[in-house]
PASE-205503 format. One record per residue: z, y, x of N, C-alpha, C in turn; residue in one letter. Coordinates in steps of 0.1 Angstrom, whole numbers, plus 2048, in hexadecimal, padded with zeros to 3 digits. Layout:
N
ZYXZYXZYXA
...
END
This chain:
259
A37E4D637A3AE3F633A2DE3962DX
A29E3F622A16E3B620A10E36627X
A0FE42631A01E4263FA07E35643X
A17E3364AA18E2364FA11E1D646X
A18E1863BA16E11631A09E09631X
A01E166309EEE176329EBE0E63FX
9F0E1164D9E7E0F6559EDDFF65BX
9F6DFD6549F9DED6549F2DE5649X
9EEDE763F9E6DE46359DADE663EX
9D7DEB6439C7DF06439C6DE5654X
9CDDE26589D2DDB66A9D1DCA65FX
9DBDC66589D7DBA6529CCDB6650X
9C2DBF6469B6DBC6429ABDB864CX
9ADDC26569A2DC065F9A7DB2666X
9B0DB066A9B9DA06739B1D9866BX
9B3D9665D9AFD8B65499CD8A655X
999D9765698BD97659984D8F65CX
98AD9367198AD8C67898BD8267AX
996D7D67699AD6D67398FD6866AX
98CD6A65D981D5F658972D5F662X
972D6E664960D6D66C963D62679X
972D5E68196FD5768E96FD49684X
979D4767C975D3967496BD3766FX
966D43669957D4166394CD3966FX
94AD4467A946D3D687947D3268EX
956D2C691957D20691955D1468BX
956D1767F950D0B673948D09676X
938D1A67992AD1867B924D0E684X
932D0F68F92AD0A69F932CFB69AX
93ACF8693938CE9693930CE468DX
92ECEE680921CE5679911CE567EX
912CEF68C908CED693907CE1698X
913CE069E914CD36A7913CC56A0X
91ACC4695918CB868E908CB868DX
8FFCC26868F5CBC6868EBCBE692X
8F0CBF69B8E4CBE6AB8E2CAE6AAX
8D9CAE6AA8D4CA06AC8DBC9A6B9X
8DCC896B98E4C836C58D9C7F6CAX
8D8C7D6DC8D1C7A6E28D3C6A6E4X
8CDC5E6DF8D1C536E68CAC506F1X
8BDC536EE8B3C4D6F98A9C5C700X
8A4C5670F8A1C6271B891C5C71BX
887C6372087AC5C72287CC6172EX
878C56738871C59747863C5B748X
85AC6474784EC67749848C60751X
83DC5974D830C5475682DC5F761X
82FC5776F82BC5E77B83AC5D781X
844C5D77A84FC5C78584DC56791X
852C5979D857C557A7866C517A7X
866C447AD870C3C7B0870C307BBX
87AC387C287AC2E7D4886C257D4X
87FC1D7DA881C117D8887C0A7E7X
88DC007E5890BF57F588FBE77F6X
884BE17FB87FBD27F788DBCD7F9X
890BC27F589BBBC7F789BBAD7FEX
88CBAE7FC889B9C800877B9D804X
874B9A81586AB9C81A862B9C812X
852B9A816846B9680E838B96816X
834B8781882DB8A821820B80821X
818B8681F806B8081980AB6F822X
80BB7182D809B61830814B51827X
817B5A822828B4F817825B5180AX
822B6080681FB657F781CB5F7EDX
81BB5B7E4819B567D4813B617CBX
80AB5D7C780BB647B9813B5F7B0X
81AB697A9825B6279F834B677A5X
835B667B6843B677B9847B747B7X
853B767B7861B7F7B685FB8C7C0X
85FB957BE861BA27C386FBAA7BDX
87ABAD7C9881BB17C488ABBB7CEX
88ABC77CB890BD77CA89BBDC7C9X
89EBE37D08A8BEC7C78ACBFC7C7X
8A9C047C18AAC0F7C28B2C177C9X
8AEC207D48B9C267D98B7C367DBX
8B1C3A7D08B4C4C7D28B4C4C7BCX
8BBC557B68C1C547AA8B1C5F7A3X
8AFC587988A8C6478D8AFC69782X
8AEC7977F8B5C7E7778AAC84770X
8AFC8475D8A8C8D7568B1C9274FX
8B3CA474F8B6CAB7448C6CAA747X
8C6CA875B8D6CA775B8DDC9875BX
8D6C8F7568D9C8374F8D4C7675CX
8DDC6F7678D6C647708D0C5A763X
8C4C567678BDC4E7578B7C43766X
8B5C417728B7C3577A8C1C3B786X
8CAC337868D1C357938D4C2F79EX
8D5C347AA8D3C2F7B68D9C207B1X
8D8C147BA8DAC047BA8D5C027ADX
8CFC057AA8C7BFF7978BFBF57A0X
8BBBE579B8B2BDD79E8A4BDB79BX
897BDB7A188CBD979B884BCA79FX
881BC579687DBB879786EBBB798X
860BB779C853BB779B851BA779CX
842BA879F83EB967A182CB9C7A8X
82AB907AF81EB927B3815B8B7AEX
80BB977B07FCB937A47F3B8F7AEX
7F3B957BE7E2B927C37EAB8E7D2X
7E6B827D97EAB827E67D8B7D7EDX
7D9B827F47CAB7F7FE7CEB82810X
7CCB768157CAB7381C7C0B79827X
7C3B7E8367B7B8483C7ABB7C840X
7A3B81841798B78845797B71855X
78CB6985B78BB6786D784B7386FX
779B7586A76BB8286C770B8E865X
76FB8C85A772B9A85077AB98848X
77FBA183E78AB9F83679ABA2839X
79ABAB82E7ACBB38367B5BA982AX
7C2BAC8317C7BA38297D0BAD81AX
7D0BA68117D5BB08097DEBA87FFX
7EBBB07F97F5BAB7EE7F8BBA7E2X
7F7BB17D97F8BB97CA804BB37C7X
80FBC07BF81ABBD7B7820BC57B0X
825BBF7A3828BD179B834BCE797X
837BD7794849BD578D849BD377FX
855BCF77B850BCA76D85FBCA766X
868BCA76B878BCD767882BD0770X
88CBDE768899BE276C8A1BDC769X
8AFBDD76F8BBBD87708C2BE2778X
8CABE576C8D6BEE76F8E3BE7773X
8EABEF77B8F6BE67818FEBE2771X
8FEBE776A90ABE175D8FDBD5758X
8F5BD775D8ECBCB7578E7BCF748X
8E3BDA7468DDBDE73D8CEBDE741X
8C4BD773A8B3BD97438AEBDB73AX
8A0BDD740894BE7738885BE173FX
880BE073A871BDF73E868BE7743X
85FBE674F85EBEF759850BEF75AX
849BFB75883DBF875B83ABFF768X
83EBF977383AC0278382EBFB78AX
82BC03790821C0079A825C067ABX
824C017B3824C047C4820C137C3X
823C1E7C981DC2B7CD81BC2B7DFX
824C257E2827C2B7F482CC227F7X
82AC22805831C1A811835C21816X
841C30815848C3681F84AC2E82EX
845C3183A84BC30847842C22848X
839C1D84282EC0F847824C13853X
823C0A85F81CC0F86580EC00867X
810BF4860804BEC8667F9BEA855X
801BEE84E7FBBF183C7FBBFA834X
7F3BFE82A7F9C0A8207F0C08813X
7F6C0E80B7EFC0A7FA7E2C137F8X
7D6C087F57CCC0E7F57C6C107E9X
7CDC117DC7C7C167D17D5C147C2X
7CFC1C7BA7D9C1C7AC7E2C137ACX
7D9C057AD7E5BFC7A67EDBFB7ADX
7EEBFF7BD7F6BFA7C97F2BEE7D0X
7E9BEC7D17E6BDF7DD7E3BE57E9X
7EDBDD7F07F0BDD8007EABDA805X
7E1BE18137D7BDA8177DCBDB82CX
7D7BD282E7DABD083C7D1BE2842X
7D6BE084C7CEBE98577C3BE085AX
7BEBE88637AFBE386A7B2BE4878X
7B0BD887A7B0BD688D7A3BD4894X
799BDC89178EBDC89B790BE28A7X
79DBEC8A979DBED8B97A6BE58BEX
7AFBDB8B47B6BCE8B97A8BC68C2X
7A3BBE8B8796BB68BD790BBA8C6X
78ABCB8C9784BCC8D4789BCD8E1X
797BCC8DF7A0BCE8E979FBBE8EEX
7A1BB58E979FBA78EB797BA48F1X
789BA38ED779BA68F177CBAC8FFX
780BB690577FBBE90C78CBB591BX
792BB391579EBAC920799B9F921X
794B9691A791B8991D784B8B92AX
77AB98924770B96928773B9D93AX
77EBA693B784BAC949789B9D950X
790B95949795B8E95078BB84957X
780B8394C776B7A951770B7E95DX
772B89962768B9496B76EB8D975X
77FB8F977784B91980781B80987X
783B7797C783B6A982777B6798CX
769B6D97F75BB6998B75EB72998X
760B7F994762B849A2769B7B9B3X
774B749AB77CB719B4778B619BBX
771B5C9AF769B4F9B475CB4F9BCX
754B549B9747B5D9C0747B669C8X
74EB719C6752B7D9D5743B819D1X
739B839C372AB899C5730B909B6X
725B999B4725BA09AC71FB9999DX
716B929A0715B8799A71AB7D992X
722B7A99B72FB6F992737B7798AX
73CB88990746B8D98873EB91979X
730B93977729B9496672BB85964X
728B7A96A729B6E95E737B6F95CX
73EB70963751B6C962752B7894EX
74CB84953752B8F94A748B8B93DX
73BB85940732B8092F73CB7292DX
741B6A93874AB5D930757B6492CX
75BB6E930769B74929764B7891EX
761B7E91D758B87912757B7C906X
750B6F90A74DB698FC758B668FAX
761B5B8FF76EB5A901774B638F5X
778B6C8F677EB7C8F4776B7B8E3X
76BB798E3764B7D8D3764B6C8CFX
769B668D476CB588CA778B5B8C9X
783B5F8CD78FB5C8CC791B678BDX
78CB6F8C0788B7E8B2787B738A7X
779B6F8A6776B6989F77CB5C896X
785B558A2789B4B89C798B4B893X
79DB5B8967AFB6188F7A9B67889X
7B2B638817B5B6D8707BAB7D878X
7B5B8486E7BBB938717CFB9286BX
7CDBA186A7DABA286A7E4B9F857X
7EBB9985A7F3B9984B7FDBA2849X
7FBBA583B804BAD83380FBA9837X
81CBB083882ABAC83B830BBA835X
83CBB982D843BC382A84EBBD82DX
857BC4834864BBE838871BC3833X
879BBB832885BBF82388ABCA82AX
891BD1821896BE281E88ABED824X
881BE8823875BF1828875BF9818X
86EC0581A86DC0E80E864C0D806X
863C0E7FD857C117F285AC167E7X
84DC217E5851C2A7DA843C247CCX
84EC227C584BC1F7B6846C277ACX
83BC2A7A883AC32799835C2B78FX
83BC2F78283EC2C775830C2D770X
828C2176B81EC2876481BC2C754X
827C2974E824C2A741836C36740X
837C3C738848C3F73584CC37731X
85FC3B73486AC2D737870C3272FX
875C2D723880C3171788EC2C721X
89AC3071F8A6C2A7228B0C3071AX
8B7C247148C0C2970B8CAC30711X
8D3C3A70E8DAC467158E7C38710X
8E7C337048F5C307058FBC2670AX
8EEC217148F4C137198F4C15730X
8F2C237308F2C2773D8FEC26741X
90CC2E739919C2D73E91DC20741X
91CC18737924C0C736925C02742X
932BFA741934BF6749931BE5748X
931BDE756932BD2753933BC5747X
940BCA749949BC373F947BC7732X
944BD472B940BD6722935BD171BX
92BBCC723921BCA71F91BBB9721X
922BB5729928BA472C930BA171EX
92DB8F716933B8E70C93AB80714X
947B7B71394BB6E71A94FB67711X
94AB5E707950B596FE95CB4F706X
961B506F5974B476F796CB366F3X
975B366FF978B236FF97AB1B6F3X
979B126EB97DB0E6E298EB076E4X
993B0D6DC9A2B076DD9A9B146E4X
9A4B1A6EB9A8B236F99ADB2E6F2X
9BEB2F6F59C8B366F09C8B436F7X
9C7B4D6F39CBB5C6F89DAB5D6FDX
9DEB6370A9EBB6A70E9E8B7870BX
9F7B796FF9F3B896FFA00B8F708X
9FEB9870DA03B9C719A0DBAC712X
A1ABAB710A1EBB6707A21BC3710X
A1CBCD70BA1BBDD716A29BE071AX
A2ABE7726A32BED72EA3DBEE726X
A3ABF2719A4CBFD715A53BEF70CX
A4BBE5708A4FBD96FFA54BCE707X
A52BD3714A55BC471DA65BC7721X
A6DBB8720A7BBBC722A7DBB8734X
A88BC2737A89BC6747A8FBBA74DX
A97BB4740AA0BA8746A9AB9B743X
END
């Protein structure tokens, strides 16, 4: 009867043990948790990549310095688990440099940088981007840091010109003369022909054509506040009340009578 006695006594003590060390523990891990610092805000590191989809052409012969460049994101960035831009976020830029190609020399070229986000709840942030790429461009491409777009070069355009005015010229003296003769003056009057016509067009202009791609990097880090990513629309929209303008309050399911 003892020995029972004993080994239920000695079964309690250890249960109660037990029991404070998991409370003991549990207290620990909340008072861990209470003091983990809260994360409000994410930094996006200088150098990000972010692609982009013109939304609205752009094209050296119409361009402005000053006009509207505008974007919209279509692949999502995550940090730490966390989307901090997500796909349809809007990016606004403006253009700094438009130039015009030259008749003789001179490519044509356009500068523009980004300068603000817009999140679909309409939460925005200030953007310091610059152009990286022209994914999939085949008549332009960015030829230094800041991103200015520079035309291609058509000297095998032009000589191709040169070369067909000056064939066509051949063929004409040939066909007027029937001497070998006529067909070199015909091919030197194509020829000049062919190098005035060079001479007197502009080369080729910049054109970026809407939903064409471009990838964006960040040149400075992007703070974004974590607590204004979720929110919605309306949360973040204020509509003020009408003056005079009476509220219907609308009374819930279980208060409303059936008859």
């Amino acid at each position: 009867m003892r020995r029972l006695v004993l080994s239920l006594t000695l079964a309690s003590v250890t249960a109660f043990a037990q029991t404070a060390t998991s409370d003991q523990q549990d207290g620990k891990s909340d008072s861990d948790a209470a003091n983990r610092p809260v994360v409000t805000q994410i930094v996006v590191p200088a150098g990000t990549k972010v692609l982009l989809h013109l939304q609205s052409p752009i094209d050296t012969k119409s361009a402005r310095v000053g006009d509207g460049v505008y974007c919209q994101t279509s692949f999502p960035i995550t940090i730490d688990n966390t989307v901090v831009i997500p796909a349809g976020t809007y990016v606004k830029g403006e253009i700094a440099k438009v130039q015009r190609p030259g008749r003789i020399k001179g490519r044509a070229e356009l500068l523009f940088h980004f300068n603000t986000m817009i999140y679909p709840n309409g939460y925005t942030v200030d953007l310091p981007g610059a152009l990286q790429n022209q994914p999939g461009a085949t008549n332009s491409k960015v030829s230094d840091q800041e991103g200015t777009v520079q035309a291609n070069g058509q000297k095998g355009k032009d000589g191709a010109t040169v070369a067909k005015d000056a064939g066509g010229g051949a063929a004409i003296g040939a066909l007027s003369t029937g001497t070998a003769k006529g067909t070199g003056i015909g091919a030197g009057l194509g020829g000049a022909v062919g190098l005035a016509t060079v001479l007197l067009t502009r080369g080729q202009d910049v054109r970026i054509e809407q939903g064409a791609a471009l990838e964006m990097v960040l040149q400075r880090d992007l703070t974004v506040d974590v607590n204004h990513l979720g929110r919605s629309r309306a949360e973040t929209d204020l509509v003020p009340r009408q003056r005079g303008e009476r509220r219907l309050r609308v009374p819930p399911p279980n208060d409303r009578n059936p008859n």
